[in-house]
KEKE-3310 file (N, C-alpha, C; in steps of 0.2 Angstrom, whole numbers, plus 5000, padded with zeros to 4 digits):
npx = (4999:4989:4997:5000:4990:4995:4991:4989:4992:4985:4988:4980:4986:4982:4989:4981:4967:4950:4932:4928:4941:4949:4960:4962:4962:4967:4960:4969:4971:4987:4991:5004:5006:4996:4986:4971:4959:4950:4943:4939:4942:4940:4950:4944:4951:4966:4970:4960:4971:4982:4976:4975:4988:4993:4986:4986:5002:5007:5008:5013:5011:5010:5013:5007:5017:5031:5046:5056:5069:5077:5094:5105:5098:5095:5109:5110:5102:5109:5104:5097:5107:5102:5089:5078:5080:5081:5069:5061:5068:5062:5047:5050:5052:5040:5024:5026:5039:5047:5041:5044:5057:5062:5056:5066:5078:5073:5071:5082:5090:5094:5083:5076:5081:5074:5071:5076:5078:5078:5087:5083:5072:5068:5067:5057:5048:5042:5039:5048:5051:5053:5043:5029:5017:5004:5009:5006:5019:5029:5021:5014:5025:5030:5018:5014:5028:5031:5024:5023:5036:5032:5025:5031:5034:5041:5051:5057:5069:5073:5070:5074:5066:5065:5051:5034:5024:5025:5032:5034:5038:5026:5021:5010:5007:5020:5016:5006:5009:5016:5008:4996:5000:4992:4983:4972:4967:4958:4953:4936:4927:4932:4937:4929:4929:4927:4938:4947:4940:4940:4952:4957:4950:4957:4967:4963:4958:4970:4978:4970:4971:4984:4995:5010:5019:5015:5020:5028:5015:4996:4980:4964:4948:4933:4919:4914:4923:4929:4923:4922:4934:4933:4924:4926:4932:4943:4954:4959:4953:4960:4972:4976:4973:4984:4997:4993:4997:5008:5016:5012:5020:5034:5034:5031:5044:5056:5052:5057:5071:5085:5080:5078:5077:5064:5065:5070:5086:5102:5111:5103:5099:5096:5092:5084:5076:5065:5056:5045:5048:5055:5068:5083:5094:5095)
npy = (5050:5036:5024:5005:4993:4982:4965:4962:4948:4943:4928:4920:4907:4890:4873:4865:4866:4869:4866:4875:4881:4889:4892:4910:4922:4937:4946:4959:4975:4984:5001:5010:5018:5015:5004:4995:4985:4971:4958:4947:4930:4911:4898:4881:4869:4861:4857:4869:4880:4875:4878:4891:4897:4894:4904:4913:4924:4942:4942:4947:4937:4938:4927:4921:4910:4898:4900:4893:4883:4884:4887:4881:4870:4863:4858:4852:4839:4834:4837:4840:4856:4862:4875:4869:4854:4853:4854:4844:4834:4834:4834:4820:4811:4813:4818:4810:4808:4818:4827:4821:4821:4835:4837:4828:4835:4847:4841:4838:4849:4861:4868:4883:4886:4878:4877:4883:4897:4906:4916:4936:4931:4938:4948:4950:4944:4933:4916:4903:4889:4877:4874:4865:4868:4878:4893:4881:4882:4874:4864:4872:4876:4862:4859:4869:4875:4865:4865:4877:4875:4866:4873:4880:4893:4911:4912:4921:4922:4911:4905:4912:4916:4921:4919:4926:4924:4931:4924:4929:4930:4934:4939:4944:4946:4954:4968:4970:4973:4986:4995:4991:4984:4974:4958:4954:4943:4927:4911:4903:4908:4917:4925:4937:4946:4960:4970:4964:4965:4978:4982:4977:4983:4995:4994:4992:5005:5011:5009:5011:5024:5028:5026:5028:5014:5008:5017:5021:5019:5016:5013:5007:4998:4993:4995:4986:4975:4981:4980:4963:4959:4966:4960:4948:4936:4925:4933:4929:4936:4949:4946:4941:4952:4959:4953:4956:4969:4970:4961:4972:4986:4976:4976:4989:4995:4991:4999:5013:5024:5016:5007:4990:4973:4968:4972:4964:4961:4959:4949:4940:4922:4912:4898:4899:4909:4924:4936:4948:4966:4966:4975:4971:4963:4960)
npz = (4784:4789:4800:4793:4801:4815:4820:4837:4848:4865:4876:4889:4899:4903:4908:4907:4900:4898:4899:4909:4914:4904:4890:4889:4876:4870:4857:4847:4840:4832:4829:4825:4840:4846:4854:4851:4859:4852:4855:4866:4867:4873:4873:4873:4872:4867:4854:4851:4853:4845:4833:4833:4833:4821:4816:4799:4799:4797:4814:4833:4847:4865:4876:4891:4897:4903:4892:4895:4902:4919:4916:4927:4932:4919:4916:4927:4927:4916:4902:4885:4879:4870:4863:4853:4853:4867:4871:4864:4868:4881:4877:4871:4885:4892:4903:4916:4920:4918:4927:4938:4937:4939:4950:4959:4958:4967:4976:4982:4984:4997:5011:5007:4995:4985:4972:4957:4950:4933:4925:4927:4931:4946:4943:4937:4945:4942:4944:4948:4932:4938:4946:4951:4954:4960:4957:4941:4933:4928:4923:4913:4903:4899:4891:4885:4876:4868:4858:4850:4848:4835:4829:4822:4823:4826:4839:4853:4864:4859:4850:4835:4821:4803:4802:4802:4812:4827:4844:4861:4877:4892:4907:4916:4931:4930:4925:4932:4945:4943:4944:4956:4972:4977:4977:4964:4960:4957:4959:4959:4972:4981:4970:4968:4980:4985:4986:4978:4965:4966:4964:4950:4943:4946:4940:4926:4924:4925:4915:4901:4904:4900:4911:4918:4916:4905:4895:4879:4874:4869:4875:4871:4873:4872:4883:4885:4886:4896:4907:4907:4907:4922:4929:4929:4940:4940:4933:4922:4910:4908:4914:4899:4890:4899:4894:4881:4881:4885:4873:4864:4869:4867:4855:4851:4855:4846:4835:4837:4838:4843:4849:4847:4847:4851:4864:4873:4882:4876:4883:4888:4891:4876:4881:4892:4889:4890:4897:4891:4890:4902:4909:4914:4923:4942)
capx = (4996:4987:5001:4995:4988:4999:4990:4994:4989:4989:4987:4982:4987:4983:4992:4974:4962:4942:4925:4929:4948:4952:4966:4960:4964:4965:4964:4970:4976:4992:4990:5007:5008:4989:4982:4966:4957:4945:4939:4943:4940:4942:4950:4941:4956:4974:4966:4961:4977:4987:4975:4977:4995:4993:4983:4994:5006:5012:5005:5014:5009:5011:5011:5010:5020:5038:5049:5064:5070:5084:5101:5107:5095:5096:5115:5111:5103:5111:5098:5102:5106:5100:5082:5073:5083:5080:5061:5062:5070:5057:5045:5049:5051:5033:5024:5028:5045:5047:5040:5050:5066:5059:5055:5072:5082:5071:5071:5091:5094:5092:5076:5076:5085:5075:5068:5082:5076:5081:5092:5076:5066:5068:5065:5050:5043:5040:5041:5052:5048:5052:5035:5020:5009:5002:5007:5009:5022:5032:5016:5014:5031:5029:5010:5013:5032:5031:5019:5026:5040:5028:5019:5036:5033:5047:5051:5061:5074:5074:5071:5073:5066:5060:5043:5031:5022:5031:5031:5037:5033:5023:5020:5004:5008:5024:5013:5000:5012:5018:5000:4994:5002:4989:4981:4970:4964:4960:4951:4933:4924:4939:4941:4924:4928:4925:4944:4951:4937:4943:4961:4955:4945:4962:4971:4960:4957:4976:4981:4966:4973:4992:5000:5016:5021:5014:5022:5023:5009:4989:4978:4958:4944:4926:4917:4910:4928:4932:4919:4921:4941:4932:4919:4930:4937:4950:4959:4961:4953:4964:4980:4976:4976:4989:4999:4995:5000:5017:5019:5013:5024:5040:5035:5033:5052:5058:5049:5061:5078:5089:5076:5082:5077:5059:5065:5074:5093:5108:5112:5097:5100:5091:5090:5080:5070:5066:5048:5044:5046:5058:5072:5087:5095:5096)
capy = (5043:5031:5018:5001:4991:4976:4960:4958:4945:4943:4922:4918:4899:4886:4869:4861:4869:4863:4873:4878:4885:4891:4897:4917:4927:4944:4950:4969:4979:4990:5007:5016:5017:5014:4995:4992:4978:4971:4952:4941:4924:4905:4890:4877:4864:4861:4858:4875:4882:4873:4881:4899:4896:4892:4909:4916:4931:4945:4943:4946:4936:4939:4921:4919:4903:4902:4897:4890:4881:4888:4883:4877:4863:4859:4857:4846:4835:4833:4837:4844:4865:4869:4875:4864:4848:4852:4852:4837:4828:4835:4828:4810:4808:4812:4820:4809:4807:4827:4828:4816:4826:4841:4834:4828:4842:4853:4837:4837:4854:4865:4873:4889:4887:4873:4882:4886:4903:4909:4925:4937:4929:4939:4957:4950:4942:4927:4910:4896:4884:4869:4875:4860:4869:4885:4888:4876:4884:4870:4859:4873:4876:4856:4860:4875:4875:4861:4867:4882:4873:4862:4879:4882:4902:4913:4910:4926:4923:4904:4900:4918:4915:4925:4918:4931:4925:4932:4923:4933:4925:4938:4939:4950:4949:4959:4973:4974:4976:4991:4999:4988:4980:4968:4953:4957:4937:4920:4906:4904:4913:4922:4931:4940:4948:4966:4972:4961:4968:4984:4981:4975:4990:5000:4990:4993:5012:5015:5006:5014:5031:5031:5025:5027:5009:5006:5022:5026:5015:5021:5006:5006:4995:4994:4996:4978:4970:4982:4973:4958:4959:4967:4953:4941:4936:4924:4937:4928:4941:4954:4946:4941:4958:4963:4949:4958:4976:4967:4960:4979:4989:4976:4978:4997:4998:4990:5004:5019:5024:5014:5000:4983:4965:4967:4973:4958:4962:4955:4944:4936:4916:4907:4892:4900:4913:4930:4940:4952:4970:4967:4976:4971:4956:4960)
capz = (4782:4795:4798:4794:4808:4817:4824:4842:4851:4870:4879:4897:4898:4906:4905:4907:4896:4898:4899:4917:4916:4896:4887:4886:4871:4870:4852:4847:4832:4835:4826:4828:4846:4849:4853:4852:4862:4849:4857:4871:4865:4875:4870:4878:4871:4865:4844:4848:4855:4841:4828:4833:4831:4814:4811:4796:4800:4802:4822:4838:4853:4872:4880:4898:4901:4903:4885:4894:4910:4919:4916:4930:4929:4913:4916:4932:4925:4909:4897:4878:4880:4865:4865:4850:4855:4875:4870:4861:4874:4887:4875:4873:4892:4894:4908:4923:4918:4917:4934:4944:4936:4943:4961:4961:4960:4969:4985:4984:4986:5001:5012:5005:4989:4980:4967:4954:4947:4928:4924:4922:4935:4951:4943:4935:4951:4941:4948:4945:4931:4942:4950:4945:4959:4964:4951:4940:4928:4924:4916:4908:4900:4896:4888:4878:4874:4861:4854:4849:4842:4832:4825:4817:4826:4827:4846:4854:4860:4859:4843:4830:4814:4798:4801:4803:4816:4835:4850:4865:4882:4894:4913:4917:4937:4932:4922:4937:4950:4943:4945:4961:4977:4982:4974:4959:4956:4959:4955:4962:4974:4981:4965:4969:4984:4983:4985:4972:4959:4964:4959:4942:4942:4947:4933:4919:4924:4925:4908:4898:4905:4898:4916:4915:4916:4898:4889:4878:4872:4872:4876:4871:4874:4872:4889:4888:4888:4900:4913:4908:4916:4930:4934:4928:4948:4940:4932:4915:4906:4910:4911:4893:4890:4901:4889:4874:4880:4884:4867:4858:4870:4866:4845:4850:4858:4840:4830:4841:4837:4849:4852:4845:4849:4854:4871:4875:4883:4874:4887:4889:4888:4875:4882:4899:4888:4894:4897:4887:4893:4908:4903:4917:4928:4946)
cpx = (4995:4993:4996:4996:4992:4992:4992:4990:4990:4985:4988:4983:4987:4984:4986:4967:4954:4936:4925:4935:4948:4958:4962:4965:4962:4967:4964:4976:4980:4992:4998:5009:5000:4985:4975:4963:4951:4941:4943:4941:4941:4941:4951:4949:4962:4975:4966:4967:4981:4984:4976:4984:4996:4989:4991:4995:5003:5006:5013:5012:5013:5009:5012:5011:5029:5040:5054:5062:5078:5090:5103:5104:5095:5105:5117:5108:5103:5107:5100:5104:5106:5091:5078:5076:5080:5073:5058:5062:5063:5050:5041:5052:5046:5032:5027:5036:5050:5045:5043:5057:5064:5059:5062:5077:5080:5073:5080:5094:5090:5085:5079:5079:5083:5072:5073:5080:5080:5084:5083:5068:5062:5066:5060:5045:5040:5043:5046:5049:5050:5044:5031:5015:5011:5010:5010:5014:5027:5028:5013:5018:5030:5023:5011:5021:5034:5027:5019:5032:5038:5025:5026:5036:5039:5047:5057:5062:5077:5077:5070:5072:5065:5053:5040:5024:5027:5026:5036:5031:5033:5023:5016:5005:5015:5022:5008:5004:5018:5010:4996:4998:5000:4984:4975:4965:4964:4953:4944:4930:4927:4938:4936:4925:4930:4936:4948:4948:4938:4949:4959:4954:4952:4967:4969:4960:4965:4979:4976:4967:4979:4994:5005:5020:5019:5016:5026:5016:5002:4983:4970:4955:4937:4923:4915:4915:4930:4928:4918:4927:4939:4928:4922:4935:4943:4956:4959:4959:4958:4971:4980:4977:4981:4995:4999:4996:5008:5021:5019:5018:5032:5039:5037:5040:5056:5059:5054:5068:5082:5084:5077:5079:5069:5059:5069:5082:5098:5111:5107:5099:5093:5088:5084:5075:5068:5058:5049:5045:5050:5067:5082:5087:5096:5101)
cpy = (5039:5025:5011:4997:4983:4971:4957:4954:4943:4933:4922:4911:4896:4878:4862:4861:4866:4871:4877:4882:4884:4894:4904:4919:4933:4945:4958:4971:4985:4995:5010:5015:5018:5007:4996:4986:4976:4966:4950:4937:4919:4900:4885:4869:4864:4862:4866:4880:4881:4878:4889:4901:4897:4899:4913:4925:4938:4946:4942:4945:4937:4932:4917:4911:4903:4898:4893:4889:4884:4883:4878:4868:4858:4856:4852:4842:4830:4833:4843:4851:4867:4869:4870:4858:4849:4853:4847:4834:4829:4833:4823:4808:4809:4816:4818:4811:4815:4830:4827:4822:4830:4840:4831:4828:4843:4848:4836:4844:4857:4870:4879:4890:4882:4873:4887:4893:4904:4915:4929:4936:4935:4946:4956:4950:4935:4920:4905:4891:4879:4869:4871:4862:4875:4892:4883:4875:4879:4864:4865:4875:4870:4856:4863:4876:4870:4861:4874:4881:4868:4865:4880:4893:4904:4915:4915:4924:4916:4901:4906:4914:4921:4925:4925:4931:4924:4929:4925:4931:4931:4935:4945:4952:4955:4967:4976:4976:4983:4996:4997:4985:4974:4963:4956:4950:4933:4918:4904:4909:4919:4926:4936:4945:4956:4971:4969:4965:4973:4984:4980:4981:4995:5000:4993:5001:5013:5013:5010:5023:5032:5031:5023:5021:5006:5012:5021:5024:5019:5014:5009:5002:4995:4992:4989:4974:4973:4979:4967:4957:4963:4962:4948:4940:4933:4927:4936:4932:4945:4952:4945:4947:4964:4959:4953:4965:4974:4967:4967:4983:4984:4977:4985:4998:4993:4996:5012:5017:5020:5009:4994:4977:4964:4969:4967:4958:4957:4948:4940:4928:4912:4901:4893:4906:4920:4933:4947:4958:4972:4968:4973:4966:4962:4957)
cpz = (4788:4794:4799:4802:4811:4821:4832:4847:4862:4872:4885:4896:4902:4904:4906:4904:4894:4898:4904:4916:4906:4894:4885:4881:4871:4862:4850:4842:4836:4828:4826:4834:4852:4848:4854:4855:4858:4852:4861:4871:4872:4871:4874:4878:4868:4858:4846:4849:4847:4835:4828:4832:4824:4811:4808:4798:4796:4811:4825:4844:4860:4875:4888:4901:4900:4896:4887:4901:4912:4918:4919:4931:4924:4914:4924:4930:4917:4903:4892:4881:4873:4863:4861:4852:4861:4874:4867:4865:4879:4884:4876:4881:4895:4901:4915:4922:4922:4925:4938:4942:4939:4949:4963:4965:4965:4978:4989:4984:4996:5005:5010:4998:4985:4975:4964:4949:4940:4928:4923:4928:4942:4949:4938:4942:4950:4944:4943:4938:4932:4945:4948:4953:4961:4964:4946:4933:4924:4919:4913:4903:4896:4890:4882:4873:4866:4856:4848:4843:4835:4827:4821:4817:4828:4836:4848:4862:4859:4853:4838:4823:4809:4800:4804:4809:4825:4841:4856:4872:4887:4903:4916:4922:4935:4931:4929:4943:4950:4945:4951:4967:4980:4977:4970:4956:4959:4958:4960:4967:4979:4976:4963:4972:4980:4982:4980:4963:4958:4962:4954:4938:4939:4939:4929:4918:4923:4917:4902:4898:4904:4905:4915:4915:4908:4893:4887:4871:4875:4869:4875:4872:4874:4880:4891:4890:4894:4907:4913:4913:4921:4934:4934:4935:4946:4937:4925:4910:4904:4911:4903:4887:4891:4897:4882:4874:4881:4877:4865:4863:4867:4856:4842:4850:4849:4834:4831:4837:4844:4850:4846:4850:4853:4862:4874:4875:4879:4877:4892:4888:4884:4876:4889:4894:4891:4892:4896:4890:4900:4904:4907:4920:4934:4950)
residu = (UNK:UNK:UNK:UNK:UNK:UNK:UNK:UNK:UNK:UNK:UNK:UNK:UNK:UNK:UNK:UNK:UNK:UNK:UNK:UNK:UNK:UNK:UNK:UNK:UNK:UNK:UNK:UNK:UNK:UNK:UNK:UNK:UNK:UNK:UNK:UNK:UNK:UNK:UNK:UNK:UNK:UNK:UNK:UNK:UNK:UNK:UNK:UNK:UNK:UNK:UNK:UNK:UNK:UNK:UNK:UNK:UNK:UNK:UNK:UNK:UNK:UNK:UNK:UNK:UNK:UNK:UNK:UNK:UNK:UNK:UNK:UNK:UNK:UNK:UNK:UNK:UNK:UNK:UNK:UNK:UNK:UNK:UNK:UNK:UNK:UNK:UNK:UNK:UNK:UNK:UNK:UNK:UNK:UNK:UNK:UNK:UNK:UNK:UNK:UNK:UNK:UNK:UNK:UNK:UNK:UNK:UNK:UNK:UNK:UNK:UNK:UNK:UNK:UNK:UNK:UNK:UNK:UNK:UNK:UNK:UNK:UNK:UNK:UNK:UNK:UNK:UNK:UNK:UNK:UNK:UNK:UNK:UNK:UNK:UNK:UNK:UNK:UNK:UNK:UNK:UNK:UNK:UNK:UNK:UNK:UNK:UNK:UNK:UNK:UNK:UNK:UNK:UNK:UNK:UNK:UNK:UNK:UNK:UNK:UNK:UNK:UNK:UNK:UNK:UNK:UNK:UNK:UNK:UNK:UNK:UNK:UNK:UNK:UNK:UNK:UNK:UNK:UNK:UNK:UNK:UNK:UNK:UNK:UNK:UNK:UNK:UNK:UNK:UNK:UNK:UNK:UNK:UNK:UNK:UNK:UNK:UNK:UNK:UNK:UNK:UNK:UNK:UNK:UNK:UNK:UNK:UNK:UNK:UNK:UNK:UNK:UNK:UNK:UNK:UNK:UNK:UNK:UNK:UNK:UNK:UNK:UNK:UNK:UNK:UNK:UNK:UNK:UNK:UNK:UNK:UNK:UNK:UNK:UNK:UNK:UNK:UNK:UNK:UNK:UNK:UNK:UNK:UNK:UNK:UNK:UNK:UNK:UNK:UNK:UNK:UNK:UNK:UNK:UNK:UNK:UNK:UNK:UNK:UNK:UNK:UNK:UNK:UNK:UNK:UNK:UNK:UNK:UNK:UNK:UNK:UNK:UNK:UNK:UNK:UNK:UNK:UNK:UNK:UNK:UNK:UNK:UNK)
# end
């Protein structure tokens, strides 16, 4: 019998969404242990963001922004520790407010050390979300985090519900830098250059080819999406799809004997969140 087919969504995010820079969506049916890449959409604004949210379950999304701030932050400067409260609060203290804390800390700590990293962070490769530039993971923590709690989405490991729509936070650079070394994107005419578009190239060939960093998943695409993540310089494409093979490899490792929690360790902290698919602290 064909097993029925899952919903899984993957999202690039930007915590500024316009005609020029979009939230990408990758959408793709998971078959068993075969996704499909059916459309790569853009949503030009935040309405459209919230309403894609709102498409009814069962989906599981890949969201590349971070779910949580690290602890140690949180507990310096005494802000709630429990995830929907500490999202609340961050909130009603607005963007500026939200910033200034952030720049704070980061001015009262030490060169080299002012950037307080999550559990989880450093064997992804992801950055801090104190970061508001280059990039600017903390406005979009701010942007998309309450928004998630708003959709009333089952938030892993933040916020576990019944609901039948899964949020599971994603990080495409960790996906590519198992299959490439050297930059693969960026934002205008940079993201043309002919060795970047090879790496895309490198990416897409090796994930449509069962490399073994997505097993034991089998990744399809129609040839038009797969040029669009190759022309696409800024990447967005293609992380929105490297997003949604996150989410379907951690739904896969559920579906296995011995696989529990979407891929997401025991000792993961709910209050900092954890990306999809990284399976060990360092």
């Amino acid at each position: 019998m064909t097993p029925a087919p899952h919903t899984i969504l993957g999202i690039d995010f930007t915590s500024a969404p316009g005609p020029r820079k979009a939230i990408t969506v990758a959408h793709a049916e998971l078959r068993g242990a075969c996704l499909s890449i059916k459309a790569i959409t853009h949503l030009t604004s935040f309405a459209d963001f919230e309403a894609l949210l709102q498409t009814p379950g069962p989906w599981v999304g890949g969201f590349d922004f971070p779910f949580g701030l690290p602890r140690e932050l949180i507990v310096t400067l005494g802000w709630p520790q429990a995830w929907p409260q500490l999202v609340r609060h961050v909130q009603l203290l607005g963007k500026d407010a939200f910033k200034d804390a952030l720049n704070a800390v980061r001015e009262s700590r030490p060169m080299g050390a002012r950037y307080i990293a999550r559990k989880g962070d450093a064997t992804a490769g992801s950055s801090s979300p104190m970061k508001l530039v280059n990039p600017p993971v903390g406005l979009m923590f701010f942007e998309g985090v309450p928004r998630l709690l708003e959709a009333g989405v089952c938030v892993l490991p933040c916020a576990p519900s019944q609901d039948s729509r899964i949020a599971l936070e994603a990080y495409p650079g960790y996906l590519a830098r198992k299959i490439i070394r050297g930059s693969y994107k960026k934002d205008g005419k940079e993201g043309a250059r002919p060795d970047r578009r090879e790496a895309r190239m490198e990416i897409i060939a090796a994930i449509t080819s069962g490399h073994t960093s997505i097993a034991p998943l089998e990744l399809t695409m129609p040839g038009a999406l797969e040029n669009l993540c190759v022309e696409d310089g800024s990447g967005d494409a293609l992380d929105a799809v490297l997003c949604a093979v996150q989410a379907a490899m951690a739904f896969v490792h559920t579906q296995v004997p011995g696989g529990h929690g979407y891929s997401i360790p025991a000792e993961a902290d709910p209050l900092e969140g954890w990306i999809a698919t990284v399976s060990a602290f360092v």
